[in-house]
SERO-4910 file (N, C-alpha, C, O; in steps of 0.05 Angstrom, whole numbers):
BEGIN
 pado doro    nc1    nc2    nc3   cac1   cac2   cac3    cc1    cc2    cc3    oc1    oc2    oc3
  Unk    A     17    -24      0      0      0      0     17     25      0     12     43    -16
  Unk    A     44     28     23     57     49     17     65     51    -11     54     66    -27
  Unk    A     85     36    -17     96     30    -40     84     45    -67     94     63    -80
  Unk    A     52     29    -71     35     42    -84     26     75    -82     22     92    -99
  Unk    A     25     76    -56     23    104    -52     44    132    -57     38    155    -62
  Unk    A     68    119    -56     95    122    -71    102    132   -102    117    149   -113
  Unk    A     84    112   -109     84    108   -141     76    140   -153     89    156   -166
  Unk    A     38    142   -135     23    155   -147     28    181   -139     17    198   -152
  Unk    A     44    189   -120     62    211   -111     82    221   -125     88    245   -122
  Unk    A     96    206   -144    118    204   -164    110    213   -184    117    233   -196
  Unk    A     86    191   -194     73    195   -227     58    224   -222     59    236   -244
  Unk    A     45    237   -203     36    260   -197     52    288   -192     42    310   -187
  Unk    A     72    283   -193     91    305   -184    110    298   -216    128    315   -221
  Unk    A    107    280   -232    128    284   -259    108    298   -274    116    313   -292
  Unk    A     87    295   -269     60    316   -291     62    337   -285     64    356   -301
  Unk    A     60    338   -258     66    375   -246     90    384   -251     90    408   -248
  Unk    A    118    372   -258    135    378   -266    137    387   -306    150    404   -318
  Unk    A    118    366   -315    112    368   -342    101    397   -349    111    418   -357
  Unk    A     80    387   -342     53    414   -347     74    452   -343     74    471   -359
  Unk    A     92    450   -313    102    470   -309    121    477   -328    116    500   -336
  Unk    A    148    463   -344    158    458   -361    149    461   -392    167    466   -409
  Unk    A    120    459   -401    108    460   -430    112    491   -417    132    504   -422
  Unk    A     90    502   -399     80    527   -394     99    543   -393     99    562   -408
  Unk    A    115    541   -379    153    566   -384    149    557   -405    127    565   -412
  Unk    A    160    539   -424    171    535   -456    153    559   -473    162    580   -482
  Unk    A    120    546   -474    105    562   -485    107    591   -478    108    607   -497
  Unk    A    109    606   -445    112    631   -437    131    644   -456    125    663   -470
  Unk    A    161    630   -457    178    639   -460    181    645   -491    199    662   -497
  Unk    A    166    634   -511    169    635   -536    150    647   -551    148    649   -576
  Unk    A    132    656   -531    104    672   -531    115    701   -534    117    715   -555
  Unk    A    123    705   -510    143    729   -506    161    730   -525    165    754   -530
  Unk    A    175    717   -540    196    726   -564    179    747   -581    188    769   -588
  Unk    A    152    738   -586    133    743   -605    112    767   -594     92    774   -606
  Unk    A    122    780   -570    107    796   -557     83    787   -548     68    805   -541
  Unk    A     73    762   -546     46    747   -549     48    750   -510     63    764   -496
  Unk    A     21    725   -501     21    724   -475      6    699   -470     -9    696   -490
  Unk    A      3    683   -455    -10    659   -454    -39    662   -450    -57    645   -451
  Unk    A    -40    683   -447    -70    687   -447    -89    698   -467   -114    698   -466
  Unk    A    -74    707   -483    -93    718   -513    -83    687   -532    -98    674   -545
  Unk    A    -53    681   -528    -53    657   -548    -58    630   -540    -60    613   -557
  Unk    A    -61    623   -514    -80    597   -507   -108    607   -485   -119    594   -468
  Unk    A   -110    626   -491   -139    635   -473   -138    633   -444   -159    640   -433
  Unk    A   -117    624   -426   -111    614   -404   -112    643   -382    -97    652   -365
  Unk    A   -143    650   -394   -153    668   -370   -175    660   -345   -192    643   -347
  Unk    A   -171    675   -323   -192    659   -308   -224    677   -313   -230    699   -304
  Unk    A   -232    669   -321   -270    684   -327   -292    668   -323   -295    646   -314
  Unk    A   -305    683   -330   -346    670   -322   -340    647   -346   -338    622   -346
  Unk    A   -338    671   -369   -332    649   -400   -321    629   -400   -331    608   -408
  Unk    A   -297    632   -392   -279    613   -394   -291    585   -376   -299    564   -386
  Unk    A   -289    591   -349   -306    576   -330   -335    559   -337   -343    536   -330
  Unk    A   -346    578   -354   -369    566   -369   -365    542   -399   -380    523   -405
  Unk    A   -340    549   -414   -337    537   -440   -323    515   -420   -344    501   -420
  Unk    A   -304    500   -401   -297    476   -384   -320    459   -370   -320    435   -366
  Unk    A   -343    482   -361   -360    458   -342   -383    453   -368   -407    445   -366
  Unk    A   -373    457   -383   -401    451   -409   -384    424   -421   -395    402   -418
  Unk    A   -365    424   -431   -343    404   -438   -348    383   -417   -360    363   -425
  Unk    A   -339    386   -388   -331    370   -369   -365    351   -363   -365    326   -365
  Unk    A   -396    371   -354   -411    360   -360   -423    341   -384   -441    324   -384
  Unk    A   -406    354   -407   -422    333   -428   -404    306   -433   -416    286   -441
  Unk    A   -377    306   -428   -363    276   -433   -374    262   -400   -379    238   -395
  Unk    A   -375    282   -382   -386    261   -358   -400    242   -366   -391    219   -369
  Unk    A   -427    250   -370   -453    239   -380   -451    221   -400   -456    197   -401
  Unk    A   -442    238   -419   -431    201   -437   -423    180   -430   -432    158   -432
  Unk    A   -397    191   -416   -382    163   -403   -399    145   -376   -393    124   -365
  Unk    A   -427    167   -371   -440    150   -355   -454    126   -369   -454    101   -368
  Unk    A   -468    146   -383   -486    129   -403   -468    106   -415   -477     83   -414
  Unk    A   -448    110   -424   -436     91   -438   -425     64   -425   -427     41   -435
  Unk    A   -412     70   -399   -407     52   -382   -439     32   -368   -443      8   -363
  Unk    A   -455     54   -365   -486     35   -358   -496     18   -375   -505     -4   -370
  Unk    A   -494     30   -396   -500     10   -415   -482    -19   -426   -490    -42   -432
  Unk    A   -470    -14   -426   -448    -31   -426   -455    -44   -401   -459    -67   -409
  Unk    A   -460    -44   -369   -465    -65   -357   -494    -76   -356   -500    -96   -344
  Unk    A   -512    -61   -368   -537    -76   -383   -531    -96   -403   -548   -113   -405
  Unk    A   -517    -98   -413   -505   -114   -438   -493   -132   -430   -500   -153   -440
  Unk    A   -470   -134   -410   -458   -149   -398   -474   -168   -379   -471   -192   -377
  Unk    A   -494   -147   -364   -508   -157   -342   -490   -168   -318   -489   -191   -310
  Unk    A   -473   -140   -308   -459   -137   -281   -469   -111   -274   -481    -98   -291
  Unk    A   -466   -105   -254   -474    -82   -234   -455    -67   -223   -441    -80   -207
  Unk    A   -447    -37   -225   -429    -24   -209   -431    -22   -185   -451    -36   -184
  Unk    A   -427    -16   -161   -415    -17   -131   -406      0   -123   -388      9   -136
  Unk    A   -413     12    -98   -389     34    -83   -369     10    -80   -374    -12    -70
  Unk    A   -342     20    -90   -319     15    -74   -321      5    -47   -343     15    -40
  Unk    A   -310    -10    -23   -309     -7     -1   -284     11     11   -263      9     -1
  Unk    A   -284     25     28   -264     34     49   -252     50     29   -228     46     29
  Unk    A   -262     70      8   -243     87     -2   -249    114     12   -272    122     17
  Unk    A   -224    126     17   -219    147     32   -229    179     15   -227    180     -9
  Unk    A   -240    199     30   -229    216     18   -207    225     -1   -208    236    -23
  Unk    A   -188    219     13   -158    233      8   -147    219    -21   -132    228    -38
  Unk    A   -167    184    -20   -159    172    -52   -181    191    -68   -170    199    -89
  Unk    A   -206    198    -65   -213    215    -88   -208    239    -85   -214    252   -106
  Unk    A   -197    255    -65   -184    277    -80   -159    276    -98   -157    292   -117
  Unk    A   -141    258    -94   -111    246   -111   -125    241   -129   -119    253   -149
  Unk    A   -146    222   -132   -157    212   -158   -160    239   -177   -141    243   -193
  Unk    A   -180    255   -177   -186    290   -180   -167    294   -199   -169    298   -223
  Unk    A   -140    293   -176   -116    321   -185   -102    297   -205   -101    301   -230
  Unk    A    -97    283   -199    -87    257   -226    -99    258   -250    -86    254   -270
  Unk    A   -125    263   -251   -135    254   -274   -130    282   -293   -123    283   -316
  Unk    A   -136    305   -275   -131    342   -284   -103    341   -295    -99    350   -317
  Unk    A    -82    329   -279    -55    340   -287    -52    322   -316    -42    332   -337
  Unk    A    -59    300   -314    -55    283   -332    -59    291   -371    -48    291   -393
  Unk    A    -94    298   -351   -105    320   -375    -93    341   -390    -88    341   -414
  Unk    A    -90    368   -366    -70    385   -373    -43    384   -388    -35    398   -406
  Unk    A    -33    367   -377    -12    357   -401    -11    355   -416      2    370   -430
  Unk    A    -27    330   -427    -34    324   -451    -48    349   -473    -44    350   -497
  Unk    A    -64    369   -456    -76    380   -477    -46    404   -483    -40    412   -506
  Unk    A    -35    410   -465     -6    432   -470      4    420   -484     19    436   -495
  Unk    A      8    398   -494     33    388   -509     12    379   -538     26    371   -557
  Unk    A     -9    379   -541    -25    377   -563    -39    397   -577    -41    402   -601
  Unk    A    -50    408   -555    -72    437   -561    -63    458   -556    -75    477   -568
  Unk    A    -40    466   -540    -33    488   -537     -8    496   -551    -11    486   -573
  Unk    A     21    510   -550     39    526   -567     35    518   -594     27    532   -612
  Unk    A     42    490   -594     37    478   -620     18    483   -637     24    490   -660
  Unk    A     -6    479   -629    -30    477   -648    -28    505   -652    -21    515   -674
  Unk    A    -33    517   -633    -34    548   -638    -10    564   -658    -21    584   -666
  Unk    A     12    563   -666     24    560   -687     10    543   -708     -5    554   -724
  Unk    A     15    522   -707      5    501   -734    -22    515   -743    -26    515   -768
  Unk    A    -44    530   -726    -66    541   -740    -60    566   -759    -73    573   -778
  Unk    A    -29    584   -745    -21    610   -762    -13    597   -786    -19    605   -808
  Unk    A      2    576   -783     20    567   -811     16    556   -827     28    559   -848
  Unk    A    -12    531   -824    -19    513   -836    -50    521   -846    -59    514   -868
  Unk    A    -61    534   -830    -93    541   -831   -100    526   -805    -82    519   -790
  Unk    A   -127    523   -800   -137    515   -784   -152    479   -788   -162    467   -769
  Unk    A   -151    472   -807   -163    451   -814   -148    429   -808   -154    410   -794
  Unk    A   -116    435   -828    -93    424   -823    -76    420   -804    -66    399   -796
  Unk    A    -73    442   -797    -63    435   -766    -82    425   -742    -68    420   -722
  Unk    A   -108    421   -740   -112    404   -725   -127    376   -735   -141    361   -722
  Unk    A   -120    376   -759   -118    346   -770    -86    329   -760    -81    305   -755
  Unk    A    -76    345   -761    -49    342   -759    -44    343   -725    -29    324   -718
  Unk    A    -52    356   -708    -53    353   -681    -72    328   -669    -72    323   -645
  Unk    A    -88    314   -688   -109    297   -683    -88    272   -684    -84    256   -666
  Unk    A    -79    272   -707    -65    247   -719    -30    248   -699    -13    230   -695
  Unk    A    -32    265   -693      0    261   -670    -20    248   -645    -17    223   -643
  Unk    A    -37    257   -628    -49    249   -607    -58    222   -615    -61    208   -595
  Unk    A    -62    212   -637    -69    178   -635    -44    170   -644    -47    146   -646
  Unk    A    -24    174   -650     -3    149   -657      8    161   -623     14    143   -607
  Unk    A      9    181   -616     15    184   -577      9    157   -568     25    140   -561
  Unk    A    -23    154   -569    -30    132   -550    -25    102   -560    -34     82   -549
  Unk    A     -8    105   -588      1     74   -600     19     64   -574     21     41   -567
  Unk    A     35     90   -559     51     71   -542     41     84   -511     51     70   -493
  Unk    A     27    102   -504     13     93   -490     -3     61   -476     -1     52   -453
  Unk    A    -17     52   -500    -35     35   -496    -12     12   -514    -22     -7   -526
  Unk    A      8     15   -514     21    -18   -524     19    -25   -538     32    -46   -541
  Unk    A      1    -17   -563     -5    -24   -589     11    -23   -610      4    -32   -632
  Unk    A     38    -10   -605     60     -7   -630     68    -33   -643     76    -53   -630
  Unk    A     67    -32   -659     82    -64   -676     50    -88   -683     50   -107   -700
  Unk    A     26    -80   -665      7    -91   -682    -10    -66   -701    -20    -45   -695
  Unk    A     -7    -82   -731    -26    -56   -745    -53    -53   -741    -63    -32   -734
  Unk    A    -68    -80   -745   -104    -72   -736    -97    -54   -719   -100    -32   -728
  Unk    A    -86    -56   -690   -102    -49   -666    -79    -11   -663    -79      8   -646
  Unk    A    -66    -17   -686    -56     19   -685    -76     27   -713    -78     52   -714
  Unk    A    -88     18   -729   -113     32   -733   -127     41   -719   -135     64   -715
  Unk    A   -132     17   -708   -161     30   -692   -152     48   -667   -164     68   -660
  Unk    A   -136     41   -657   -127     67   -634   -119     97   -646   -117    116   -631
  Unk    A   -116     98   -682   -107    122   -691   -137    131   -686   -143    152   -675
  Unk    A   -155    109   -697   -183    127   -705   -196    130   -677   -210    149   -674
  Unk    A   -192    118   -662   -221    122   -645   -205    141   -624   -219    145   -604
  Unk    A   -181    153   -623   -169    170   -604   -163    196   -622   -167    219   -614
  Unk    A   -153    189   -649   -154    214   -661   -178    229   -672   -175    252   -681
  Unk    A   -200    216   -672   -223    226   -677   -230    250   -645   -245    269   -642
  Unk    A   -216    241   -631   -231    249   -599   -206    280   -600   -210    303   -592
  Unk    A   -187    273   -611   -161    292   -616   -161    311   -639   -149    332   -644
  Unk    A   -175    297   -651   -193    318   -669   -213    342   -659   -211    365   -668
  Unk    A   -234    332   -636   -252    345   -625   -238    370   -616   -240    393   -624
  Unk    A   -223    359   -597   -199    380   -577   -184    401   -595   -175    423   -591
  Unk    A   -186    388   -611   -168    410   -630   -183    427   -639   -172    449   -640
  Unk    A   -214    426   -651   -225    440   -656   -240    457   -632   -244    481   -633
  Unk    A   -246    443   -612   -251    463   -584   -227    489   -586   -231    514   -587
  Unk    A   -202    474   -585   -183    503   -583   -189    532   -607   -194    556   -609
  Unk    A   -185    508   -621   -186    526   -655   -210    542   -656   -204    562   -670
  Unk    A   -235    543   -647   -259    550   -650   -266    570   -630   -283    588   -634
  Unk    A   -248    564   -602   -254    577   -575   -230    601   -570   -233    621   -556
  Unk    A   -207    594   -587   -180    607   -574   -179    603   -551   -179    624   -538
  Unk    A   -178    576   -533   -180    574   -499   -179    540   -509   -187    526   -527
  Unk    A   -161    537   -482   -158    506   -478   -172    501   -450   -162    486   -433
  Unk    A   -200    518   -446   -217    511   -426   -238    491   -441   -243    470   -430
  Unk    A   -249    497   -464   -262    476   -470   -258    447   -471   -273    428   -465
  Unk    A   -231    448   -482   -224    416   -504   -211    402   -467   -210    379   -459
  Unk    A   -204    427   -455   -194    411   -421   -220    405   -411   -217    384   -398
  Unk    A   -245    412   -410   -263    406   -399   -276    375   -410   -284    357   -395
  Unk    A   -277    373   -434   -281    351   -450   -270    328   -449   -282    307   -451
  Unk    A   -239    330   -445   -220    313   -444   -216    301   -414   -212    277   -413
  Unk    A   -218    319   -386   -224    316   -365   -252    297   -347   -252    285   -326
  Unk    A   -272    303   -369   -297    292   -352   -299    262   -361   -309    247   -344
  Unk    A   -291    247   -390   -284    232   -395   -265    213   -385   -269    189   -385
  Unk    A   -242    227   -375   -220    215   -369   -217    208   -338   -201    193   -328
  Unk    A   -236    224   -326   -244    224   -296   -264    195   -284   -260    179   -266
  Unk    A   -290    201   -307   -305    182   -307   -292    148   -306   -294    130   -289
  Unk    A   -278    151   -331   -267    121   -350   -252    110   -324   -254     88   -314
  Unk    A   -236    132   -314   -214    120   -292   -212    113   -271   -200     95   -258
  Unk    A   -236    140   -263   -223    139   -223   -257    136   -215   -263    136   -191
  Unk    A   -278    134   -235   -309    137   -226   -321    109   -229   -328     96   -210
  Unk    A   -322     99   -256   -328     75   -276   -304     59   -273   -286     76   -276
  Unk    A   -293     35   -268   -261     24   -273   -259      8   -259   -265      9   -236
  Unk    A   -247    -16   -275   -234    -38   -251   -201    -33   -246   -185    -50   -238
  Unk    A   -198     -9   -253   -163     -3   -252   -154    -22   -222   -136    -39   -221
  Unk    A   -173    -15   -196   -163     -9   -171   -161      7   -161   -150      5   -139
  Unk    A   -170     40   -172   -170     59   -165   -202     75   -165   -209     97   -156
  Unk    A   -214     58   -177   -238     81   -182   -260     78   -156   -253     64   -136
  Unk    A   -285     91   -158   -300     98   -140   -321     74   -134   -330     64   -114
  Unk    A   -325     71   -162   -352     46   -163   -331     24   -190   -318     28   -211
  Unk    A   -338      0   -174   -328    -23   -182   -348    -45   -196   -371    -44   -188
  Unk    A   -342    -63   -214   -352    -73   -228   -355   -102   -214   -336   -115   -205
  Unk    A   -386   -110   -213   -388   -141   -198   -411   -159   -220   -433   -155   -230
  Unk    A   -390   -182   -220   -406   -195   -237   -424   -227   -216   -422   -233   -193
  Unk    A   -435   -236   -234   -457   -259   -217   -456   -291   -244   -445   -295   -266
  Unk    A   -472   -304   -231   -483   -319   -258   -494   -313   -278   -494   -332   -293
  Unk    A   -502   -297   -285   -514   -289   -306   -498   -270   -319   -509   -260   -339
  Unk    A   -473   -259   -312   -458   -246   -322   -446   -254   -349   -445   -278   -353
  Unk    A   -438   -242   -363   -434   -245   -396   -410   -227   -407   -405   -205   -398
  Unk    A   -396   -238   -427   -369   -226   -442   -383   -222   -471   -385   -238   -489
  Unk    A   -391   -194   -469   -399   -180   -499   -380   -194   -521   -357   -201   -516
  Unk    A   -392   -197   -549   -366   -205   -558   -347   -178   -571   -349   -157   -558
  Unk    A   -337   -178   -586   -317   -161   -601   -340   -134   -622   -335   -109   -622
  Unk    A   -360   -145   -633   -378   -125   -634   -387   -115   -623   -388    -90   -625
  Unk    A   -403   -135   -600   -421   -119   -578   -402    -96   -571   -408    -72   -572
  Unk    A   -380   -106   -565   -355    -84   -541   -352    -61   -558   -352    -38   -548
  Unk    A   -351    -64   -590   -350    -35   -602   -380    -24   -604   -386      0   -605
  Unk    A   -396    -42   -605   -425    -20   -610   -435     -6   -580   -449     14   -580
  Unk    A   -427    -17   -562   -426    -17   -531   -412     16   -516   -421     34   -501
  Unk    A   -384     11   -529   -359     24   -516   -356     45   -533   -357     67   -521
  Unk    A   -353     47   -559   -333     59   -584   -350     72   -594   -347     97   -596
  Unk    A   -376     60   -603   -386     78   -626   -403    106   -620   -406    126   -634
  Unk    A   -414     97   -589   -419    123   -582   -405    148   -573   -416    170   -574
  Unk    A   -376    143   -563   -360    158   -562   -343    169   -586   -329    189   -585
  Unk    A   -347    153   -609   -340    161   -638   -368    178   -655   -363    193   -673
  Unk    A   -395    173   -646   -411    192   -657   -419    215   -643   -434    230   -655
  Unk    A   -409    224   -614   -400    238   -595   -384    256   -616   -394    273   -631
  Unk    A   -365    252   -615   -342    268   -620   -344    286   -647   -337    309   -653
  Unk    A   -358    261   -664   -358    275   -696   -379    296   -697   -376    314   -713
  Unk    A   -414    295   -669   -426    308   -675   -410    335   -662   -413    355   -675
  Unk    A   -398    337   -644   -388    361   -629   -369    369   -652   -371    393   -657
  Unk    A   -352    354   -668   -335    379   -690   -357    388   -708   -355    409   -721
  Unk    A   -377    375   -709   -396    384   -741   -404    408   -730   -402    428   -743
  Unk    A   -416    407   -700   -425    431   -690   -405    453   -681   -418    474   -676
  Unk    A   -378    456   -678   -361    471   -677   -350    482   -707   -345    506   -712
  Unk    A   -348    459   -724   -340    477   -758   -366    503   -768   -365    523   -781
  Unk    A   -393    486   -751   -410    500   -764   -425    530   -753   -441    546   -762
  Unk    A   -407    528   -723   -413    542   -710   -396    575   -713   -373    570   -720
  Unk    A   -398    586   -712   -384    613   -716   -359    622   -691   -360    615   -667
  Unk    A   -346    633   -698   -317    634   -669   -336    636   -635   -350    655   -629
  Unk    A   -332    613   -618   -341    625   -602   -336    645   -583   -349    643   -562
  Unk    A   -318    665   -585   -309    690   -577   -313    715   -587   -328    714   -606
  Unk    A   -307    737   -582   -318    766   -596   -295    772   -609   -297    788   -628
  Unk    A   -266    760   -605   -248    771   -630   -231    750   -627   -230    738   -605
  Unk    A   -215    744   -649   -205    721   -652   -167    731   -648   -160    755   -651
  Unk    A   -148    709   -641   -120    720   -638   -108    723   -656   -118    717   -678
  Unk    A    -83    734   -654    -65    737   -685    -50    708   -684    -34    704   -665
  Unk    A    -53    689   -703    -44    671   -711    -16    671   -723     -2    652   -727
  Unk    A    -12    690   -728     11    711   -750     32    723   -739     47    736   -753
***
């Protein structure tokens, strides 16, 4: 238990070392350009801003509820409070899943994209920020060296890295695509999960059942893949959601 506790103390303090590290890099190259982190990744504190995160963070919640419920209708197992989890594991859980997030979106959605939209346009560069974030999780998720399964991890993660990209691109703020990426990643892990860490645990009985390989994508995948595509259709088609847009230039 210490040990473990060890771990998550370690892996939590190299993100906070990450995240601080992108943010000087980006500060510092912002400033070459007279720019500021806050007109070129939106990283202001506001009503707005506050509002474009808990709209994100509420709507992947809810999916990932729905998605996980259903899926144990299908299965026919039942989630569970946890026994004997502490406070102190869901607040670590919380800041784990945020930093994890944050990271990820700084090193995807933020200096980078935000260039790649001055240089490339906006379409391209976060096609291009979509398709780096799924071959990311080829070694993430262990999949390097099998091709099916780095298809399908390009598509069904770069479609979602797609979304994010267009949250930034559309918002000028990495409050949205963080809110999106967060309520999802909160749910999947530390809420819904048989990691060992989450809140409510998965119990099965006799009548419990192993979806097969379709069920698990019509179950798991497809709704988080028609998720994602309807939120870019509704962001390309939507007009800037801000009153003036940054200099890309």
């Amino acid at each position: 238990m210490f040990a473990k506790f060890q771990i998550n103390i370690l892996c939590n303090a190299m993100d906070i070392v990450g995240n601080l590290v992108i943010l000087a890099i980006s500060w510092f190259l912002l400033r070459l350009e007279h720019k500021s982190l806050q007109n070129a990744l939106g990283l202001n504190l506001s009503i707005y801003r506050l509002l474009q995160f808990m709209v994100g963070f509420l709507a992947t919640v809810t999916l990932a509820v729905l998605v996980h419920y259903t899926y144990a209708v299908a299965a026919n197992f039942t989630w569970v409070l946890r026994a004997n989890i502490s406070p102190y594991t869901l607040v670590l859980n919380v800041y784990a899943a945020l930093s994890l997030v944050l990271l990820q979106e700084l090193l995807f959605r933020g200096y980078l994209l935000y260039q790649g939209i001055g240089l490339l346009g906006e379409r391209s560069a976060n096609f291009i920020s979509a398709a780096a974030f799924g071959m990311y999780h080829w070694f993430i998720l262990g999949v390097f060296g099998n091709p099916f399964l780095m298809v399908w991890v390009l598509l069904t993660t770069g479609i979602w890295g797609l979304m994010f990209a267009y949250a930034f691109s559309k918002t000028h703020s990495l409050a949205l695509p963080v809110g999106l990426h967060f309520g999802w990643a909160f749910v999947d892990k530390y809420i819904l999960s048989d990691s060992g860490q989450s809140l409510l645990v998965p119990v099965t009985s006799i009548h419990s059942r192993y979806p097969n390989t379709i069920e698990s994508i019509m179950y798991l995948h497809l709704p988080k893949i028609a998720f994602a595509v309807l939120v870019i259709i509704l962001l390309i088609k939507s007009r800037s959601l801000v009153s003036s847009r940054p200099k890309y230039k």
